[in-house]
N, CA, C and O atoms as a Tinker XYZ file with bonds, in Angstrom:
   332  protein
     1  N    -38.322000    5.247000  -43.926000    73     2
     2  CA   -39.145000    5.371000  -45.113000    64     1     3
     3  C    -38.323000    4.964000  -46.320000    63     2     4     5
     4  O    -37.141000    5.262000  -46.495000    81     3
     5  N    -39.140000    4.196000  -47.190000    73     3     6
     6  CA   -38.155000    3.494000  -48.345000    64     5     7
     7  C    -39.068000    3.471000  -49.722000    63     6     8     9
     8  O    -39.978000    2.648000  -49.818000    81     7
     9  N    -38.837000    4.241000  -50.592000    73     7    10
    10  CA   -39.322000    4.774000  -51.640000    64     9    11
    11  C    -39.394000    3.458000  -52.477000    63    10    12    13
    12  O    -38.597000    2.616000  -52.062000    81    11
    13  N    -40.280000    2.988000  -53.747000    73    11    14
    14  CA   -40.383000    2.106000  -54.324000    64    13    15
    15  C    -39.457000    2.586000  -55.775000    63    14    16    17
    16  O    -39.359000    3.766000  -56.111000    81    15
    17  N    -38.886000    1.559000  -56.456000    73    15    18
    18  CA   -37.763000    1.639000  -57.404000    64    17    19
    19  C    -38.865000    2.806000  -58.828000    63    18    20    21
    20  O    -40.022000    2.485000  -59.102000    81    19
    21  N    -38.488000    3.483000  -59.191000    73    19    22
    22  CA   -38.493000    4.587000  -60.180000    64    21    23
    23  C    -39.285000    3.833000  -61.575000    63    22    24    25
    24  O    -39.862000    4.424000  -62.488000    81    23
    25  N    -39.085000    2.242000  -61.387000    73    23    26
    26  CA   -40.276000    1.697000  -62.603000    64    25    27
    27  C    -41.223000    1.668000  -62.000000    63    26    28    29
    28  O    -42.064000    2.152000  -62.757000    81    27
    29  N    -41.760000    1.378000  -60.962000    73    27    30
    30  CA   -42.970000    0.770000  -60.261000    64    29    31
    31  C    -44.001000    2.301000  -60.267000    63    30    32    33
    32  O    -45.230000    2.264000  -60.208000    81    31
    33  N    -43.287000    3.418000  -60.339000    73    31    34
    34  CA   -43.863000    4.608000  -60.705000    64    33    35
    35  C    -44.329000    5.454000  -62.109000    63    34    36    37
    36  O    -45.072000    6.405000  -62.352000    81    35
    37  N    -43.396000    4.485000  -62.931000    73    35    38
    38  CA   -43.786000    4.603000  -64.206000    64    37    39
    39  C    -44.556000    3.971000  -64.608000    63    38    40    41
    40  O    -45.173000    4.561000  -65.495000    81    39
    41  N    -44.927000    2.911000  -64.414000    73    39    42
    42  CA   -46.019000    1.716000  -64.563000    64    41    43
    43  C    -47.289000    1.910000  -64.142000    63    42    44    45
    44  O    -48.332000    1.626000  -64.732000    81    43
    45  N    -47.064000    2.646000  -62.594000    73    43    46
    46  CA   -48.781000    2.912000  -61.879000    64    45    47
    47  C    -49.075000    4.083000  -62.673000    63    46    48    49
    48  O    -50.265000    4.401000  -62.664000    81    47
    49  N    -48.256000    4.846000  -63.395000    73    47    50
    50  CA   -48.511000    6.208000  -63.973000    64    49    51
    51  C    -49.346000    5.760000  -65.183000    63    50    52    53
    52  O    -50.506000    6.096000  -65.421000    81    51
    53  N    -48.437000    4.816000  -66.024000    73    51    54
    54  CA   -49.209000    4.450000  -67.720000    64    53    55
    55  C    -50.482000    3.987000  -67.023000    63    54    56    57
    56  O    -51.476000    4.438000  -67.593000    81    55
    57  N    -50.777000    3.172000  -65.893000    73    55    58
    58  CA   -52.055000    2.464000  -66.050000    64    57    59
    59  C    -53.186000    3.098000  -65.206000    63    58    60    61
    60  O    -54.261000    2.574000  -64.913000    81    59
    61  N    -52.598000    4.695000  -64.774000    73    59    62
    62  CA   -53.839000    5.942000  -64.179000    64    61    63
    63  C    -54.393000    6.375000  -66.036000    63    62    64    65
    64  O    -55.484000    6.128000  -66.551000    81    63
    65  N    -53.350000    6.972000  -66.575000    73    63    66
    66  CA   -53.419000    7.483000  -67.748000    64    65    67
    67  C    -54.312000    6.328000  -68.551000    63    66    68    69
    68  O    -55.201000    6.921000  -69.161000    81    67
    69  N    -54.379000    5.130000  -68.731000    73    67    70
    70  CA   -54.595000    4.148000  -69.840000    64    69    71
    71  C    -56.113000    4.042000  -68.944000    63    70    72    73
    72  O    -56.953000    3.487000  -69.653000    81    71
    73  N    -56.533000    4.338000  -67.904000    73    71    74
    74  CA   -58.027000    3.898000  -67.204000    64    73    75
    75  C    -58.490000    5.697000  -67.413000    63    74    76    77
    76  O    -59.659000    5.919000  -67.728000    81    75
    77  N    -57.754000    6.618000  -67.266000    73    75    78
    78  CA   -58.410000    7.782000  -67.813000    64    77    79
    79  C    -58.944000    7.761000  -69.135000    63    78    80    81
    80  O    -60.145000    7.937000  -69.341000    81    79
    81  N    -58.027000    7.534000  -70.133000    73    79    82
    82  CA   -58.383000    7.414000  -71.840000    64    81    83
    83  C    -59.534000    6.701000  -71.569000    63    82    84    85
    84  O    -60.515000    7.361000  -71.912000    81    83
    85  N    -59.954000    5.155000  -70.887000    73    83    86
    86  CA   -60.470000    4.361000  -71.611000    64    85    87
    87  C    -62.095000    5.344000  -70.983000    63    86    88    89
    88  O    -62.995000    5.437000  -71.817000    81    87
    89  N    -62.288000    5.859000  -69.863000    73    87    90
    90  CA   -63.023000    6.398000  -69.670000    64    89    91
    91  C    -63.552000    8.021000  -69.756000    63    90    92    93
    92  O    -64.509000    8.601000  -69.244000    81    91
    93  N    -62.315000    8.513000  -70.771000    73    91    94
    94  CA   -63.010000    9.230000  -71.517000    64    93    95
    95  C    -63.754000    8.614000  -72.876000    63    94    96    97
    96  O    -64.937000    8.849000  -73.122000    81    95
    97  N    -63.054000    7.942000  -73.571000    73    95    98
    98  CA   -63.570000    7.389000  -74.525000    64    97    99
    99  C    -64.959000    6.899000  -74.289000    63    98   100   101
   100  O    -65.729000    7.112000  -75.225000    81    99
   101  N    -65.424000    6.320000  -73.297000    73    99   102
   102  CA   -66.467000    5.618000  -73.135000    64   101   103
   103  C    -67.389000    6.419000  -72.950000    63   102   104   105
   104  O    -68.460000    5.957000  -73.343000    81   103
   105  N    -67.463000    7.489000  -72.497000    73   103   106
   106  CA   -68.049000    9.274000  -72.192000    64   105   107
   107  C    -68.329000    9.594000  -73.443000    63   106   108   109
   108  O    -69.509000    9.748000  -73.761000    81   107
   109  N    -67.377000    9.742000  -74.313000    73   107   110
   110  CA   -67.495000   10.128000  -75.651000    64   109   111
   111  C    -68.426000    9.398000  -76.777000    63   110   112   113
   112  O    -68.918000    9.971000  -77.749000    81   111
   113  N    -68.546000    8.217000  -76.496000    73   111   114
   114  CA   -69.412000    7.641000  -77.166000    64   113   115
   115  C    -70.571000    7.729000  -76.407000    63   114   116   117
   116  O    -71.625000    8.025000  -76.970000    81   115
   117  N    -70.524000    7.457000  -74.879000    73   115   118
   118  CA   -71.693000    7.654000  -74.866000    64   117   119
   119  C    -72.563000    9.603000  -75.123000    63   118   120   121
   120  O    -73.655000    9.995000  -75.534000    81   119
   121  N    -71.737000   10.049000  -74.780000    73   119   122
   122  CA   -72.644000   11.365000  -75.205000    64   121   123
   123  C    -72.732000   11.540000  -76.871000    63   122   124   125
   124  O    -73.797000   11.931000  -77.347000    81   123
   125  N    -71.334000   11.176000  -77.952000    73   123   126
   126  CA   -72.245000   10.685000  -79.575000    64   125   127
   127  C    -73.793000   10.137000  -79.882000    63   126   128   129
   128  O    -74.681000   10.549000  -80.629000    81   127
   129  N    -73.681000    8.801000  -78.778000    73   127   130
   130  CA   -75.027000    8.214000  -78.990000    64   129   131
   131  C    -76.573000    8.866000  -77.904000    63   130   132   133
   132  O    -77.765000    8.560000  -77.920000    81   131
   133  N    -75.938000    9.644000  -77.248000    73   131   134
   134  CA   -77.199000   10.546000  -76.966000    64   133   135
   135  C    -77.386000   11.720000  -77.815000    63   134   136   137
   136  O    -78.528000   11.781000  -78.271000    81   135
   137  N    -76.571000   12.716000  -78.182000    73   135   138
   138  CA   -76.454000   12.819000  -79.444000    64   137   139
   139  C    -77.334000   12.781000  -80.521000    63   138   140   141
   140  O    -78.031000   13.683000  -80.986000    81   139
   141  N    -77.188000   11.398000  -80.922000    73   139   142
   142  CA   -77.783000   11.181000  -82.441000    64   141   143
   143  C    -79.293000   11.001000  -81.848000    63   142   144   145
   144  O    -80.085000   11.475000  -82.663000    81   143
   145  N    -79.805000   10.591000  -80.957000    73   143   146
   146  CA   -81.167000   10.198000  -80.641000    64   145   147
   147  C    -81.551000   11.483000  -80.265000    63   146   148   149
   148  O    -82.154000   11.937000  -81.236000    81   147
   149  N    -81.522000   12.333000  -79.350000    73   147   150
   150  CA   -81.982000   13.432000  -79.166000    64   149   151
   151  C    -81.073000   14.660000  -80.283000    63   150   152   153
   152  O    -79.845000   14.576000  -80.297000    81   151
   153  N    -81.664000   15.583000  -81.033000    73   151   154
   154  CA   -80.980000   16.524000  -82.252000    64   153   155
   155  C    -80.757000   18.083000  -81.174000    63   154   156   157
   156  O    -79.713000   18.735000  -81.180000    81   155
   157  N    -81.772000   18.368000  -80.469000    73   155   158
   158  CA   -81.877000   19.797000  -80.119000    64   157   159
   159  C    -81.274000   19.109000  -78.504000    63   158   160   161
   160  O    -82.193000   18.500000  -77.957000    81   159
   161  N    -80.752000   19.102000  -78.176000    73   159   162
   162  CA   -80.460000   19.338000  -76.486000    64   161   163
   163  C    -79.472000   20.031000  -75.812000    63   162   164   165
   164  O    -78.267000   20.037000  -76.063000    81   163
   165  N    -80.308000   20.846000  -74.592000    73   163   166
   166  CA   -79.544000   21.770000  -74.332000    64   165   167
   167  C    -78.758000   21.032000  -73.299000    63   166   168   169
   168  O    -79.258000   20.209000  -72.532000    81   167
   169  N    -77.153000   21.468000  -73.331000    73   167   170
   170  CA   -76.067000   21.142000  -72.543000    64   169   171
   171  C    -76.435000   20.290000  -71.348000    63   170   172   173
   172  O    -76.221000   19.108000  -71.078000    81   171
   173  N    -77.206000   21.504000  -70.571000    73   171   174
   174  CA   -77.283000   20.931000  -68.811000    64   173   175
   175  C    -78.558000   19.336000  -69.100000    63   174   176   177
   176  O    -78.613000   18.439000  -68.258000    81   175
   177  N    -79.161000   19.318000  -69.999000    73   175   178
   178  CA   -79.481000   17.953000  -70.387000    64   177   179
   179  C    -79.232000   17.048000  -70.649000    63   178   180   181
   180  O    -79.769000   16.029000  -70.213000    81   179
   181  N    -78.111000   17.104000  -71.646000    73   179   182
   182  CA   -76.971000   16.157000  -72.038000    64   181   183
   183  C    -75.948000   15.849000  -70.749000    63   182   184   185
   184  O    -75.562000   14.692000  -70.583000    81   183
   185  N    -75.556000   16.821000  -69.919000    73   183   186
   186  CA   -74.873000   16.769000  -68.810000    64   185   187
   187  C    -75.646000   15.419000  -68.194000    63   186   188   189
   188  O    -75.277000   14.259000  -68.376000    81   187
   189  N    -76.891000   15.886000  -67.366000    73   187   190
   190  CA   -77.615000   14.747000  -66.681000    64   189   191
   191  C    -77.863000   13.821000  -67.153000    63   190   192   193
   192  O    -77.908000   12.867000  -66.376000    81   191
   193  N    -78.183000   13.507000  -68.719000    73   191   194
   194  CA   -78.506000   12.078000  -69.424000    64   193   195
   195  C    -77.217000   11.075000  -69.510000    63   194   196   197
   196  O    -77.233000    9.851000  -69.644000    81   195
   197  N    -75.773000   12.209000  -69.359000    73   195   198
   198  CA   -74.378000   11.199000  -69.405000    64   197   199
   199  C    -74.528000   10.539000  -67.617000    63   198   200   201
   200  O    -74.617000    9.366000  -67.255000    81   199
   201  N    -74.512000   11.695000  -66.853000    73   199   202
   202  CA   -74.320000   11.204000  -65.622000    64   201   203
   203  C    -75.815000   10.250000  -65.181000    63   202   204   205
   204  O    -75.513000    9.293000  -64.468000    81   203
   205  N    -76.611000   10.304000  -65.339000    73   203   206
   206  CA   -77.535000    9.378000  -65.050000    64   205   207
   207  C    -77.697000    7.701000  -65.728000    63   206   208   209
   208  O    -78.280000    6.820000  -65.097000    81   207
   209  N    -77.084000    7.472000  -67.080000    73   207   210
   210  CA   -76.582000    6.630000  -67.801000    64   209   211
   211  C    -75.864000    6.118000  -67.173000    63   210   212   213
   212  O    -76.084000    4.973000  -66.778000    81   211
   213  N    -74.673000    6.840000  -66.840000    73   211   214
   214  CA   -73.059000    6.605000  -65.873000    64   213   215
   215  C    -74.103000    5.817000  -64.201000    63   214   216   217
   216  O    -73.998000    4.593000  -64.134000    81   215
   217  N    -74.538000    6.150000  -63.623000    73   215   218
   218  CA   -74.654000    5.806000  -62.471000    64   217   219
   219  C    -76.103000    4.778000  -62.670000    63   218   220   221
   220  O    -76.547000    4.034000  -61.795000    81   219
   221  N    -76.727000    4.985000  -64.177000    73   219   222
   222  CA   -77.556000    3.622000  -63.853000    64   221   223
   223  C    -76.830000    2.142000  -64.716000    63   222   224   225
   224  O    -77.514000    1.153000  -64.981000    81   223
   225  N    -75.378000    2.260000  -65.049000    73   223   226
   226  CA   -74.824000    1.451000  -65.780000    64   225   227
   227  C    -75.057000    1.360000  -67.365000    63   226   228   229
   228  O    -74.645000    0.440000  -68.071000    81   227
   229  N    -75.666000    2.287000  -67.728000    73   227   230
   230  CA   -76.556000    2.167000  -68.950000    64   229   231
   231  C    -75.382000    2.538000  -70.331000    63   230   232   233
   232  O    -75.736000    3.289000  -71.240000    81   231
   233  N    -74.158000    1.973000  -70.308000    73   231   234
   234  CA   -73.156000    2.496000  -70.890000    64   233   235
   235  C    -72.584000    1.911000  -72.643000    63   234   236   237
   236  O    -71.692000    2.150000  -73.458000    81   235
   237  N    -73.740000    1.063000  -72.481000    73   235   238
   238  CA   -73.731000    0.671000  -74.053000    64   237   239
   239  C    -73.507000   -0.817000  -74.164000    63   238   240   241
   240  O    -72.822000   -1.401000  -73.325000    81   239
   241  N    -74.027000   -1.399000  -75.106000    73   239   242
   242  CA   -73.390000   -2.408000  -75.462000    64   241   243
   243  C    -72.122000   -3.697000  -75.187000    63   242   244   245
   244  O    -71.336000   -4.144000  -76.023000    81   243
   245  N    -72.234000   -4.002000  -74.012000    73   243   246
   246  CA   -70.885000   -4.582000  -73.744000    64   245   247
   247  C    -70.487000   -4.132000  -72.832000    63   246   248   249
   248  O    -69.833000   -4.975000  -72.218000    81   247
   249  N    -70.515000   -2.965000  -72.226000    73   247   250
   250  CA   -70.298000   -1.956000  -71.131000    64   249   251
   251  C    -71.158000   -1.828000  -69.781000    63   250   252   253
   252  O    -70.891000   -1.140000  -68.796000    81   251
   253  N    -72.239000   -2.653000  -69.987000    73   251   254
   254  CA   -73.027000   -2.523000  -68.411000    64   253   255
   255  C    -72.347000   -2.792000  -67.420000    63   254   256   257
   256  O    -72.524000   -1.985000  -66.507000    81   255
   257  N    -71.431000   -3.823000  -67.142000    73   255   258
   258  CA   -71.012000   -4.057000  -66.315000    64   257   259
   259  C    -69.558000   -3.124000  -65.360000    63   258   260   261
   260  O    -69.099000   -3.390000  -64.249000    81   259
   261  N    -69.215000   -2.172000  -66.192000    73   259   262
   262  CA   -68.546000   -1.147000  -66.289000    64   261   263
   263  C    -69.077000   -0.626000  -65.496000    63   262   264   265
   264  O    -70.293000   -0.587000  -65.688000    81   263
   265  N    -68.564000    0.076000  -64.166000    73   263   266
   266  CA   -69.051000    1.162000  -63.428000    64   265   267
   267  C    -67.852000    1.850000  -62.886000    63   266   268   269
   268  O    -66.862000    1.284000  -62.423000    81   267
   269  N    -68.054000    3.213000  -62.997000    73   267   270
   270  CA   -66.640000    4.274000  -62.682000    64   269   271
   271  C    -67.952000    5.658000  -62.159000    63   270   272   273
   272  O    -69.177000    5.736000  -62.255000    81   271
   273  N    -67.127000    6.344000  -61.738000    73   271   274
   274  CA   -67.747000    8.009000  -61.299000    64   273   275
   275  C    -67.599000    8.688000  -62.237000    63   274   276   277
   276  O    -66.524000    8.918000  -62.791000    81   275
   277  N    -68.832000    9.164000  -62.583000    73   275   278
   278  CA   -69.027000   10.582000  -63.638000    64   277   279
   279  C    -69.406000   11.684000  -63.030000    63   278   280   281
   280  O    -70.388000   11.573000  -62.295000    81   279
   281  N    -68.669000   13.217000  -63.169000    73   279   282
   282  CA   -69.175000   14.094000  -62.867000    64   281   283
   283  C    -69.145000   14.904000  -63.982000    63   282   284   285
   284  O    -68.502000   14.788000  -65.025000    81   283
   285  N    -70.138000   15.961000  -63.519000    73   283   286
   286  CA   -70.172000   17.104000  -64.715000    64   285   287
   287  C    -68.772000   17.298000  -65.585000    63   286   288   289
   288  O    -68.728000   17.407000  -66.811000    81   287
   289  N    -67.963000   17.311000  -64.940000    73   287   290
   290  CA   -66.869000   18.147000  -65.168000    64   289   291
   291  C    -65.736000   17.562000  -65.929000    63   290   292   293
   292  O    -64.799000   18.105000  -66.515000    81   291
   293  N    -66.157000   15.952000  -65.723000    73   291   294
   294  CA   -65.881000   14.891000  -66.692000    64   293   295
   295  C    -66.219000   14.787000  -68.039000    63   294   296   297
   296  O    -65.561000   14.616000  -69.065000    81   295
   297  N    -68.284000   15.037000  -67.608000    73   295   298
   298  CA   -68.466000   15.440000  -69.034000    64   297   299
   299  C    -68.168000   16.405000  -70.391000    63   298   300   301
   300  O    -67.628000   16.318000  -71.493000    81   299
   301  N    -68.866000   17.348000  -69.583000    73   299   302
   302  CA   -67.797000   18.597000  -69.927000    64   301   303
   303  C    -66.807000   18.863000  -70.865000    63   302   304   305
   304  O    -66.955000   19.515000  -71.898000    81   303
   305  N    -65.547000   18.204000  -70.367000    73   303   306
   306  CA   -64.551000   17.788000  -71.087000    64   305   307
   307  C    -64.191000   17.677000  -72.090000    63   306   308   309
   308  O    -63.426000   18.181000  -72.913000    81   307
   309  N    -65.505000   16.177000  -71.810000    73   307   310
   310  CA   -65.228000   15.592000  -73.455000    64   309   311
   311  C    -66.429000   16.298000  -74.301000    63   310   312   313
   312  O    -66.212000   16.223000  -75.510000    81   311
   313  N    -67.556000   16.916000  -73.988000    73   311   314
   314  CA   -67.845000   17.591000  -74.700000    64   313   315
   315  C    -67.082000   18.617000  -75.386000    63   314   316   317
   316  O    -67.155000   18.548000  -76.613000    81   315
   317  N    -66.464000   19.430000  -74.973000    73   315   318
   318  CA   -64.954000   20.036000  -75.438000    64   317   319
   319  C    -63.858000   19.670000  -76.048000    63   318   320   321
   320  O    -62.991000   20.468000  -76.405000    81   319
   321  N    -63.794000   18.064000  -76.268000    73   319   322
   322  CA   -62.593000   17.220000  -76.668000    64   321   323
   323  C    -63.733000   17.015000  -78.168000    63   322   324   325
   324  O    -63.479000   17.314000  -79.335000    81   323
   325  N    -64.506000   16.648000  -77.822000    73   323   326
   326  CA   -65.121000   16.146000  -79.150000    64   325   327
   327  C    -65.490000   17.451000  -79.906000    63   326   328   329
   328  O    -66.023000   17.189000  -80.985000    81   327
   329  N    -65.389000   18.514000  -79.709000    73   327   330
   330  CA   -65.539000   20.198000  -80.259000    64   329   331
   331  C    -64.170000   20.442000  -81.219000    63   330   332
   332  O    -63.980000   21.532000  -81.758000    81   331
């Protein structure tokens, strides 16, 4: 067994971290812009309108072609990050 050199681990690390950010960010806007269109919605609504968005590609502007896994717990999150 032969371990890979100590950069090649720093590198796959920045670019887990740099595909996490970009898909929180993209979460985050999209639950802003559900958000502003709906005023009163309760949580477990907003929950399903991110994840149903998320799995029908519906991710904004420039972003359809974007597809990753959303779960609650994803959302969640960034509902909490953006708090």
């Amino acid at each position: 067994l032969r371990l890979l050199p100590r950069q090649r681990y720093l590198r796959a690390e920045r670019a887990e971290v740099s595909a996490l950010e970009r898909k929180r960010n993209i979460l985050c806007c999209l639950i802003t812009r559900i958000l502003k269109v709906e005023k009163q919605l309760h949580i477990d609504n907003l929950v399903f309108r991110v994840i149903d968005a998320c799995q029908k590609g519906e991710l904004g502007p420039g972003l359809q072609f974007l597809s990753f896994c959303c779960h609650s717990v994803d959302v969640l999150s960034c509902v909490l990050h953006l708090l």
